[in-house]
N, C-alpha and C positions, 0 to 999 in steps of 0.2 A: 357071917357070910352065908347066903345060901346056896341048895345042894346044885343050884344048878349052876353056879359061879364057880365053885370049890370042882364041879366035875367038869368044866369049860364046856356046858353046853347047850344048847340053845333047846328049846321045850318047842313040843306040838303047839301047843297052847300059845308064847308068846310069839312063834314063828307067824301062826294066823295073823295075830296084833301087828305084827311088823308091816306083812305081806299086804294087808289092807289099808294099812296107812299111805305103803308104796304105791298102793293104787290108786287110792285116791287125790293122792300126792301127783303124782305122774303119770299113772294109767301103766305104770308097770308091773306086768301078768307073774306073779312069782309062784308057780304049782310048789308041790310038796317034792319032787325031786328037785327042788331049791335050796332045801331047807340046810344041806350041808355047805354049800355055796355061800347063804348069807350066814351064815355062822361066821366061816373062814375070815368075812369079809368084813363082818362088823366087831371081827375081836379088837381093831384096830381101831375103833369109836370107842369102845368099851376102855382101853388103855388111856385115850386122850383124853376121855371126858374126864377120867378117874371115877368110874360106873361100876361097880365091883358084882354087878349078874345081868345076865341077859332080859331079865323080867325088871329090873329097874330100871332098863335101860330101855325098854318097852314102853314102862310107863310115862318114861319122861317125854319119849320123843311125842307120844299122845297129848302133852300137857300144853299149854300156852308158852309156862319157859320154854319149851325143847324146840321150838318155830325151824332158830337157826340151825340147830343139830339135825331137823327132817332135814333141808334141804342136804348135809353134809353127809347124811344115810343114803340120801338118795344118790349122790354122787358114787358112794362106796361100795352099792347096789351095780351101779348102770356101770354095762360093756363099754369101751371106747376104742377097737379096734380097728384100728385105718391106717392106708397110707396112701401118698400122691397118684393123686390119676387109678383109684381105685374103678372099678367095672368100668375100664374105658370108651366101651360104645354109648355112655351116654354124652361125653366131652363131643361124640363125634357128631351127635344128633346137634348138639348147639349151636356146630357151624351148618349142618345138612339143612335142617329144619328149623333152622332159627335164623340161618345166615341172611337170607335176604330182608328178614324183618330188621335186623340189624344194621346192614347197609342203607337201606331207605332212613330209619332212625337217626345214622350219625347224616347224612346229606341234611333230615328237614329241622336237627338240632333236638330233637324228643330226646324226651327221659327214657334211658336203659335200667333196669333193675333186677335183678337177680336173687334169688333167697334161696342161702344153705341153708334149712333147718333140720338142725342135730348135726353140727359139726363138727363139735368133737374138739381135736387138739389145734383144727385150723388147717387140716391139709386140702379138706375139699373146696374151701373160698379161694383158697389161695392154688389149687390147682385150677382151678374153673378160670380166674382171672388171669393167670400164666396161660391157658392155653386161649382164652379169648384175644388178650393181646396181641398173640402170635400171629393169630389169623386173620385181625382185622386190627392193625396199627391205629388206624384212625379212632377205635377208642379210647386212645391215652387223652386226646384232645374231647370228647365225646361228653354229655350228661349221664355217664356211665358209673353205676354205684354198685357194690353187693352189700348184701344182711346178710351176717352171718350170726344165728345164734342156736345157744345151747340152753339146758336146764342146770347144768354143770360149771358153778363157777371158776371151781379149781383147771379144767381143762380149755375155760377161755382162756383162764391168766395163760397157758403157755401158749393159746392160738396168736393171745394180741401179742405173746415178747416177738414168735416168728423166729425162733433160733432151735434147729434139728440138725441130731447129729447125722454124721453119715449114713449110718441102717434108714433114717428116716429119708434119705435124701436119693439111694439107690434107686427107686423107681424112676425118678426124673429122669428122660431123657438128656445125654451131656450135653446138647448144644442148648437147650432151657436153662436146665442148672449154671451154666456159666455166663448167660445174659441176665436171668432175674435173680441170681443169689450172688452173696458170700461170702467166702469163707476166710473163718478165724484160724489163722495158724496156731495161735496160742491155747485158746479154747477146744480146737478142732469141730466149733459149729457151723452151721451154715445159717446164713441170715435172708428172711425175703428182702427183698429191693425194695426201696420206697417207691419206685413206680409201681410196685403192683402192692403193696401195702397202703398205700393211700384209696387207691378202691375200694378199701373192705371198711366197712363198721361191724363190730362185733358188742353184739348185748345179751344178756339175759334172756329167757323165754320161756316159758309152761307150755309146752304145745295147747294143753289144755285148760289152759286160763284163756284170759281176752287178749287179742292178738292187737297191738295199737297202731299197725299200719295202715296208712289212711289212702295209700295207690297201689295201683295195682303191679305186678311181677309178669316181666316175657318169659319167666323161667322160676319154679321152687325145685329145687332136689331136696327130698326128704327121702335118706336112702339107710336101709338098717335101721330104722327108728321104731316105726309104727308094728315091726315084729315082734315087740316086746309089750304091744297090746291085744286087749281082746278083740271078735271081732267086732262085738257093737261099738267099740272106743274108736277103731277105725274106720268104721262106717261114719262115726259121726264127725271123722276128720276131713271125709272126702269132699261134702258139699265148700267146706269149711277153705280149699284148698282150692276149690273151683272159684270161691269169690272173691281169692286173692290175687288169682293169674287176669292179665287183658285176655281180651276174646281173642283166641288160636294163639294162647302160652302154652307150655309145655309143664308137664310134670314128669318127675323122674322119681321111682320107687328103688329099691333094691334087692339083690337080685332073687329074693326069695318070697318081697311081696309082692302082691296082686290086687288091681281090683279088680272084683269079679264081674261086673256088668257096668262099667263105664258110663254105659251110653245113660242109666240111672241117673249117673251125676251128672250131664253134661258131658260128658269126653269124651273119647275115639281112641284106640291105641294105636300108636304108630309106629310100635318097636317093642324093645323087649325090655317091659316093666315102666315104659313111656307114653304116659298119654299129653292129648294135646287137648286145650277148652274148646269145647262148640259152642256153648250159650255164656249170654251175655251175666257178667258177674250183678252183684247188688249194690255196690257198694254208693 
């Protein structure tokens, strides 16, 4: 075994290999006060693969065998901190600024669409659609859809089971939680309701691969995501975001990113870390 197995610890050297794979893999920014983080993080690959040093485990993930293993680094890598109704003023924007798009939509029967991209365990599709329901009933009946996806497959499986425990469930207002969920007495979980879980599709997704959506979105929240890239990575997300929204969608960032000059890409801001499309997409 080598020293850097036998001393449990991760090298300068193979930390770079890792961090660049990550990037290129995801566009995930991992500086050098990283390095103790992905250590912690990837002893737990190292155990499962039966990888016995951090530089074999480097070189694998590099290899052609190791494909499945990047994606499952990458999982082991990426944040997934959230919960229901997370930075609520943008829920609020959907009905302010989206509302009458929406009303007109369910009257002439158009497609409604919506995209959580980086959703994590499933709490923002399924808060977005909880709180859409509430306010416009009429689109249970509606051509009303969400995308919800992730890069992370281990955190769809628990978005699409839809079963949280209570920690996960205290943010919901009671009078939501007891129309769209419930709950197991045995278990002690709470379940979405198939009214508001038939809304959602949940798939796969590389932000930074080719996006296979062929219409356009009244709405993307990409929120805590894109702060885990550089900024050219994000610059090169925004046109990217503008030609997936109809002309005057809405974008919603999180609460610590920004784009710096909007009007660049086509947008406008209309709130905070909310822009809306001015010019017309490509698609």
């Amino acid at each position: 075994m080598s020293n850097e197995a036998s001393n449990d610890l991760l090298t300068q050297e193979t930390f770079a290999q890792i961090a660049g794979i990550a990037k290129s893999e995801s566009g995930l920014q991992l500086g050098d006060e990283k390095r103790m983080m992905v250590q912690a993080r990837l002893k737990k690959r190292l155990r499962e693969t039966k990888i016995d040093s951090f530089s074999s485990y480097g070189a694998f993930v590099q290899s052609d065998a190791g494909s499945a293993e990047r994606r499952m680094m990458i999982s082991a890598l990426t944040t997934n901190v959230t919960n229901f109704f997370r930075e609520s003023h943008h829920f609020d924007v959907l009905t302010t600024e989206l509302g009458e798009t929406l009303k007109r939509k369910i009257v002439r029967g158009d497609r409604i669409r919506i995209w959580s991209a980086g959703c994590s365990k499933g709490h923002e599709p399924y808060s977005i659609a909880i709180h859409l329901l509430d306010n416009f009933p009429d689109l249970a009946a509606a051509d009303f859809r969400i995308l919800a996806t992730d890069i992370d497959p281990q955190v769809l499986a628990v978005a699409k089971a839809g079963h949280y425990s209570l920690s996960d469930v205290r943010s919901i207002p009671d009078t939501l939680s007891r129309k769209y969920m419930q709950h197991d007495s045995k278990t002690a979980l709470y379940s979405i309701s198939s009214s508001i879980s038939r809304l959602i599709t949940f798939n796969e997704l590389n932000l930074l691969r080719t996006w296979p959506m062929k219409h356009g979105f009244d709405a993307i929240l990409c929120r805590n995501v894109v702060i885990y890239f550089d900024q050219k990575t994000q610059e090169s997300l925004w046109p990217r975001f503008l030609n997936a929204l109809e002309l005057g969608g809405i974008l919603c960032l999180g609460h610590s990113e920004r784009i710096a000059v909007p009007e660049r890409f086509g947008m406008t801001t209309i709130g905070q870390t909310t822009y809306r499309a001015l010019a017309a997409n490509n698609r």
